[in-house]
N, C-alpha and C positions, 0 to 999 in steps of 0.2 A: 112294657113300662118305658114312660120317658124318662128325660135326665131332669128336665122340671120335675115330672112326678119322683123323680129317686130322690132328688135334693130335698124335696119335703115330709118325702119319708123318712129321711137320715136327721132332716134337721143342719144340712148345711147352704151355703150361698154358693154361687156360683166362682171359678176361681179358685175350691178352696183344696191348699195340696195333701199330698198323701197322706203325712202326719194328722192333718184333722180330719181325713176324712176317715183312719181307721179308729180314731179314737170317737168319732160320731157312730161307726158303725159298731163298738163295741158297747156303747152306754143303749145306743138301743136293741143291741140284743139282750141283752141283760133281761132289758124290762119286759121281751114278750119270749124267753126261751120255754119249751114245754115243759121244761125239765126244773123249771124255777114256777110251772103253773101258767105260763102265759100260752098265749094265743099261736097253736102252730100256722095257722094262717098267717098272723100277724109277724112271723119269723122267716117265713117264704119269703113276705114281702120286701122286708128285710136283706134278706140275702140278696135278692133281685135287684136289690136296690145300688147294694156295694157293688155288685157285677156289671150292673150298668157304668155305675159310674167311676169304676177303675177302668171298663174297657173306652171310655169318653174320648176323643183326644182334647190334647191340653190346645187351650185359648190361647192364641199369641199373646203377648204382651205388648205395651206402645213402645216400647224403646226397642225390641225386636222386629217391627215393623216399619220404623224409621229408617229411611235409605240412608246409604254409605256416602256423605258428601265427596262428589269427586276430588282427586287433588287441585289444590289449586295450582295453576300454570304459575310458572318461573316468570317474575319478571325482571326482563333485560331491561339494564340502561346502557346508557353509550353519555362519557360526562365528556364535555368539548369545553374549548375555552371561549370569552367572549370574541377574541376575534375570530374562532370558527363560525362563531352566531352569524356576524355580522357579514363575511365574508367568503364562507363555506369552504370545503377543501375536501381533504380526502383522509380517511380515519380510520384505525384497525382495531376491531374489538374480539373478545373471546364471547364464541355462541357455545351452546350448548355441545356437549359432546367431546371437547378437548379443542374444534376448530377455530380459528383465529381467520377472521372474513375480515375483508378491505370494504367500505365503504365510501360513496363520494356523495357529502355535504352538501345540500344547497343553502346558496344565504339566505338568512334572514331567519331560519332557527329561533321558535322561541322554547322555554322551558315545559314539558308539557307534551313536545311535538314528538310523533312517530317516525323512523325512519327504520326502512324496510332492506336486507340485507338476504337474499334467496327466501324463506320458507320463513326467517325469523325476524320480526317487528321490536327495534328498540327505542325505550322510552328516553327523550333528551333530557338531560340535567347540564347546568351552564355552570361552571365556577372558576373564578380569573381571583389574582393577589389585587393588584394595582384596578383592575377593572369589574364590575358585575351588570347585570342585568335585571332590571326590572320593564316589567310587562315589553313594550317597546320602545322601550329607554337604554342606552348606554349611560353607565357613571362613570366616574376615573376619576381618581382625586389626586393633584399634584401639589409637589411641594414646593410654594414660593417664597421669595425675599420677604419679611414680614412691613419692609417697605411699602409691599403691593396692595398687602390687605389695608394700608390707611390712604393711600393718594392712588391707588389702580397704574395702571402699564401696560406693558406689553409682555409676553410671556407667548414659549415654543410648547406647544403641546403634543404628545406621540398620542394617536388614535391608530386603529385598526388600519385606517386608508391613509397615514401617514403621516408627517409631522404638520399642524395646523398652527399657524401663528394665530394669537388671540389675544384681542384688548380687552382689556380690565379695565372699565369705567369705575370711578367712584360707586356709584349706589351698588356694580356688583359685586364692587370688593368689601361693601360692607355686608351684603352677604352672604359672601364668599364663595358666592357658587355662580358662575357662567354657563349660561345654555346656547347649545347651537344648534339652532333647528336644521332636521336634514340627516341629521349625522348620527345617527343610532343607527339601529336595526333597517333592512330594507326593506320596501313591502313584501308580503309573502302572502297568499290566499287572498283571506279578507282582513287582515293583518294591515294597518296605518303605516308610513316612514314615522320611523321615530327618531326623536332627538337625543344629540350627549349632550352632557349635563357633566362641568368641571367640578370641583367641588375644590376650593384654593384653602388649604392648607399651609401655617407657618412654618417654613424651614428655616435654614442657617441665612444670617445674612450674609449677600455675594461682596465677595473682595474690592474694593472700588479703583477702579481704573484710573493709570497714572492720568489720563489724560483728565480723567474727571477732579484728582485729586489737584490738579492745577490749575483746573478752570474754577476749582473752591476757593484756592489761595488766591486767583487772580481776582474773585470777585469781592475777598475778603479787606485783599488791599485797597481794592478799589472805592469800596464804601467808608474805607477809613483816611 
């Protein structure tokens, strides 16, 4: 006898556990035992039928069949500041294991980018106070005389590659932001030069100099 033919002599579906399968096998013995008048054929069959299908093995199930997803791998970052980006250097990070690996920086780093330390590959992340980085852009917002932001000037600016003197036109001190092409990120791969980008901010205004404060009075007299 099969387990198809035992299944449909017991009256169950495939699948089905122990619990119904003796309570299957008890309602039809009932119905053909000799001893209740039924068919001892029909009670052979029967038995044959439970015997089969208890010694059956069981059907996996789908979620017992489903592989074990492997672990997913650790991932390292290594966070550097914009002027590592711009200008590379040398950087100590903890790998895996308790070790603490030296790494040496190439510029031009963008956020995104791998950098590879023996056996172990970390992901760069960039974050500065005064400076950030987008795509291949430097920003850096300083704070100037709010003189500057209405008639423009001249004004020192600290970058990554050093102090930059920068004129402030009228149109970009209205809006407030100075670009200096060149002066961002350097090329890397297939990575562009990109630009800083000031961004002028009102600060305190500066003290005015004796000198200036007498070239006021000399010109006040003057007109009067």
């Amino acid at each position: 006898m099969t387990a198809r033919m035992a299944r449909e002599r017991l009256g169950v579906g495939p699948g089905a556990d122990g619990h119904a399968l003796r309570a299957a096998f008890r309602e039809a013995a009932k119905r053909c035992h000799p001893d209740r008048g039924g068919d001892p054929l029909a009670f052979r069959e029967v038995m044959e039928a439970y015997r089969v299908l208890r010694e059956e093995p069981l059907e996996p199930v789908a979620w017992g069949l489903a592989p074990i997803p492997p672990t997913a791998p650790v991932r390292l970052v290594i966070e550097i500041s914009p002027d590592a980006a711009v200008l590379g250097g040398e950087a100590v990070v903890d790998a895996p294991g308790g070790r603490r690996l030296k790494i040496q920086l190439p510029p031009g780093l963008r956020p995104g980018d791998r950098v590879r330390a023996g056996q172990d590959a970390f992901e760069v992340t960039i974050r500065g106070d005064a400076a950030i980085v987008r795509g291949d852009d430097l920003w850096i917002t300083v704070k100037v005389d709010p003189a500057v932001l209405t008639d423009g000037g001249r004004l020192s600016v600290a970058t990554p590659r050093g102090e930059r003197t920068v004129w402030v036109s009228r149109k970009a001190a209205a809006r407030a932001l100075v670009r200096l092409p060149g002066e961002g990120l350097p090329e890397r791969d297939s990575r562009r030069q990109g630009d800083l980008f000031v961004r002028l901010a009102a600060g305190a205004a500066r003290a005015e100099s004796p000198a200036r404060v007498l070239l006021r009075q000399f010109a006040a007299a003057w007109a009067a």
